[in-house]
C-alpha positions in Angstrom: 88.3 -39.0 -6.6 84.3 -39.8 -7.9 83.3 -36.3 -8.7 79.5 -35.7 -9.9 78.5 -34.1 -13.0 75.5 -32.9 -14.1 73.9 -32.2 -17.6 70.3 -30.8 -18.7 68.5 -29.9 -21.9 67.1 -27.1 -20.5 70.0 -24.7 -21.9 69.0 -21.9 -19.9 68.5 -23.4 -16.5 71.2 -21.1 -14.4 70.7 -18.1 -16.3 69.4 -15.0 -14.8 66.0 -14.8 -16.9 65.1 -18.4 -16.1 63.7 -19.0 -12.7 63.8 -22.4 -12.2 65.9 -23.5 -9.2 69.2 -24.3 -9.6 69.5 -26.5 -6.2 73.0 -24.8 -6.2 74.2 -27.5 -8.5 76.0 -26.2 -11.5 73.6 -27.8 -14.1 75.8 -27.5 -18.0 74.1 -27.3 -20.7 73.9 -29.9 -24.0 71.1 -30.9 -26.4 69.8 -33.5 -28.2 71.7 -35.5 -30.5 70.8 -37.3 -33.5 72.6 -39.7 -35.7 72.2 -37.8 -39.2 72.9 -41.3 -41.0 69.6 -42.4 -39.4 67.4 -39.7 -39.9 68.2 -38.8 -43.8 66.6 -36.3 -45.5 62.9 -37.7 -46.8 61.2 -35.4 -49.4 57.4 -35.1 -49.5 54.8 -33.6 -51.9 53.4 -30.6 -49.9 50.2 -30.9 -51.5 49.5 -34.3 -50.6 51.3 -33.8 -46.4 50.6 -31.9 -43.2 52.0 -30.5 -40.3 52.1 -33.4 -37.4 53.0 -34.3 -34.1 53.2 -36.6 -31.6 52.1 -35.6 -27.7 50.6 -36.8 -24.8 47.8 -34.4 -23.7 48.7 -34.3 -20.2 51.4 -37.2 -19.4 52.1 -38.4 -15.7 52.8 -35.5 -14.0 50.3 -32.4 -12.9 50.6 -28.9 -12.8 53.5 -27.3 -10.6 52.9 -24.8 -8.3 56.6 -23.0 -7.1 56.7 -19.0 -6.1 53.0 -19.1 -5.8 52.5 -19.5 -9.1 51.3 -22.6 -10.9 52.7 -24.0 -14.3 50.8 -25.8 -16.5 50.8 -29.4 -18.8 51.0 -29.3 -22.2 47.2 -29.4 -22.2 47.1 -25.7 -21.3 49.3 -24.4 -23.5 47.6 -26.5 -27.1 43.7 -25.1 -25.4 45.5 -21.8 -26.6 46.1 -22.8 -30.1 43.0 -24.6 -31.0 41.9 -22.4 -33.6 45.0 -22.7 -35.4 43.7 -25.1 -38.1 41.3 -22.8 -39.3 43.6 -19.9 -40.2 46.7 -21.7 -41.4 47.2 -23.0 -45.4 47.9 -26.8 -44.6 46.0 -29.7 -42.3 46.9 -30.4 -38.9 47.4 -34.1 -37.2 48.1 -35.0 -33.6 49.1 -38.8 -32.6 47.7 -37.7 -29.4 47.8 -40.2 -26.2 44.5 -38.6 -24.3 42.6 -39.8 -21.9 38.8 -40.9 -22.3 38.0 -38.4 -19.3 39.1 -35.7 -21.6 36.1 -35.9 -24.4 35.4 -32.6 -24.5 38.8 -31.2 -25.4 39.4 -34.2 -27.9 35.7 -33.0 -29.3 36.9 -29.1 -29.3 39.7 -30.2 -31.3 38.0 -32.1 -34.1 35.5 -29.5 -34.4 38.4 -27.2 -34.6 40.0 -29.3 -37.7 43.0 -30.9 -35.7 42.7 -35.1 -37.4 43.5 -37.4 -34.2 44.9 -40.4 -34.1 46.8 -42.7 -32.0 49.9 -42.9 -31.7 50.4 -46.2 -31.3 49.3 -46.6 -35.1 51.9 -44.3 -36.0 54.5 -45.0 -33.1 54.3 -48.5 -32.1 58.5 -49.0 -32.4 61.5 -46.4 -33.5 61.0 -47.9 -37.3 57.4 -46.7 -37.2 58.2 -43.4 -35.5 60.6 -42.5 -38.2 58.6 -43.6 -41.0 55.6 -41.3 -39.5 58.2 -38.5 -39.0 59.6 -38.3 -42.7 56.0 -38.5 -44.3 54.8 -35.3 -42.8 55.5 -32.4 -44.4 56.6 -30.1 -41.0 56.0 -30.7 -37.4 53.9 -28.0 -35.2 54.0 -28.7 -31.6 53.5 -27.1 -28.0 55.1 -27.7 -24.9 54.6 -27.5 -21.5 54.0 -24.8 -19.3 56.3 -25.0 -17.1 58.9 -25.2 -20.2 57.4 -22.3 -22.3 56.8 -20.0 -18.7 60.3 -20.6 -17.5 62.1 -19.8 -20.4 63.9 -22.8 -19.7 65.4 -23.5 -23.5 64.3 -26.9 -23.0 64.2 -28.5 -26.9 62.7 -31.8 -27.9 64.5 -34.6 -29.3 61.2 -35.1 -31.5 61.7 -32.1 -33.0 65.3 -32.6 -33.9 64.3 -35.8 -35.8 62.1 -33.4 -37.9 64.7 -31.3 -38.6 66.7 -33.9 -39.4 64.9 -35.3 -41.7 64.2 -31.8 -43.8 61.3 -31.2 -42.4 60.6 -27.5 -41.0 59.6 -27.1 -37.5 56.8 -25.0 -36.0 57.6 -25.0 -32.5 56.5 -22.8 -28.9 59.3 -21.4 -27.7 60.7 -22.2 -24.5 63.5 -19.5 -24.3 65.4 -22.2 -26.8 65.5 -19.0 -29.5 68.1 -17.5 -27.2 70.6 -20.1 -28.7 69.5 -21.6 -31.8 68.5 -19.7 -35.0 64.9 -19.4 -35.8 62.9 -18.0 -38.5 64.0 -20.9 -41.9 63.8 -24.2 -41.1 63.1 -23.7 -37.3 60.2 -21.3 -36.6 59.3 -20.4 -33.0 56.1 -19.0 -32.0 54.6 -17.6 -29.1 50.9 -16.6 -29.7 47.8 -17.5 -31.9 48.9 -14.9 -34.4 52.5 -15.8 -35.0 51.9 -19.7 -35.2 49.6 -18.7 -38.2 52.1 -16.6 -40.3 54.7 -18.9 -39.6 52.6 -21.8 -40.7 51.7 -19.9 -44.0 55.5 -18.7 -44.5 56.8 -22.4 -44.3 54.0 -23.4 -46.9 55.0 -20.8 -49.3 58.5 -21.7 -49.1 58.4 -24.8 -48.5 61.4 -26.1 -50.3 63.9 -23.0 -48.6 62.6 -24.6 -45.1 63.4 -27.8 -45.5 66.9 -27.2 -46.5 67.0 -24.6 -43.5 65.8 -27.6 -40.9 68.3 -29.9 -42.1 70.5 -27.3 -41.9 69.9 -26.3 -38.4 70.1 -30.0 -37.3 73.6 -30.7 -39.1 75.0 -27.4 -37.3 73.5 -27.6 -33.7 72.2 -31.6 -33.6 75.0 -34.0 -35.1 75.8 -36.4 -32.2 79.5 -36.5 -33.5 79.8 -33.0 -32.3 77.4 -32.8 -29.1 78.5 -36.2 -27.8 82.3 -35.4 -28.5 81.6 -31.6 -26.5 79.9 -33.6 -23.8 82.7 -35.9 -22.8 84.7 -32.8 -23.5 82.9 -31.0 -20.8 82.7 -34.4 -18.9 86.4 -34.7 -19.0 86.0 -37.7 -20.8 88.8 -38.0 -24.1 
């Protein structure tokens, strides 16, 4: 008999402190994998690197509004870090995919010290990704509203790459701390304040953070083991 299964990256979807609707289907859990052969560890001169990212400001989709309450775009939630470049020790870059229409928060963020560029420079095909990936020193992202509000645990593949290639990660939590380790290598944030220190913690330890994200990706990322739990849980093998 055909039976339906059904998988999510949002590791929390289901749980009692996430509120997003289960549509009474019994969503399991698993995460991004990445193929450690691929995404060896790359070291770079701190001194000479910065933290980076790739994004789109607002992507295809608007806001959500569910339980009277609206969730934001990704656009919201970097508006609230925009200072962040002038109180953390390194320099900040965004391959950011923004719209013309949106020339005064791609203004506010130059003027701020974010250096834009686009990504399809840096991101054209998977062999440029990578390279742009494992010359950065550490990656500091956002996410979306509705990811960080939910507490969904919802974790980018992105980020994992970064990881994987020894390179800390400064990340918004989304509720993901609930089930991987944070504070060396991977460093979730909530406010202003706390994306700052942990900015200037991974700078003065820099080489302890990059063992720690390579670390975290070999323990929680290796697509032998979350591929091989997935057709476990799929019944698969």
């Amino acid at each position: 008999m055909a039976m339906n299964l059904f998988f999510t990256i949002g590791e929390n979807i289901g749980k009692s402190d996430c509120p997003i609707p289960t549509g009474g289907i019994p969503w399991q859990p698993t995460r991004q994998p990445v193929v450690l052969d691929d995404w060896p560890i790359v070291r770079s001169p701190l001194e000479h690197s910065r933290f980076t990212t790739i994004a789109n400001w607002r992507g295809p989709y608007g806001p959500v509004l569910f339980g009277g309450r609206t969730f934001g775009l990704k656009v919201h939630e970097f508006r609230k870090f925009i200072t962040l470049p002038r109180l953390a020790p390194l320099p900040f870059e965004i391959a950011l995919n923004i719209h013309p229409n949106d020339h005064k928060d791609l203004g506010a963020l130059r003027d701020h010290g974010w250096r834009i560029i686009d990504p399809l420079t840096v991101a054209s095909d998977p062999q440029a990704f990578r390279h742009y990936v494992q010359e950065s020193a550490a990656e500091f992202s956002v996410a979306q509203g509705i990811y960080v509000d939910t507490a969904s645990g919802w974790f980018a593949d992105r980020t994992v790459r970064y990881l994987a290639s020894g390179k800390p990660a400064l990340v918004q939590d989304t509720g993901f701390a609930q089930n991987l380790p944070t504070g060396q290598g991977l460093i979730a944030f909530k406010t202003l304040d706390e994306a700052a220190e942990g900015a200037t913690r991974i700078a003065r330890n820099y080489d302890q953070h990059c063992r720690a994200a390579r670390s975290v990706a070999e323990r929680y990322f290796n697509s032998d083991d979350v591929l091989t739990r997935f057709l476990q849980n799929a019944g698969i093998g």
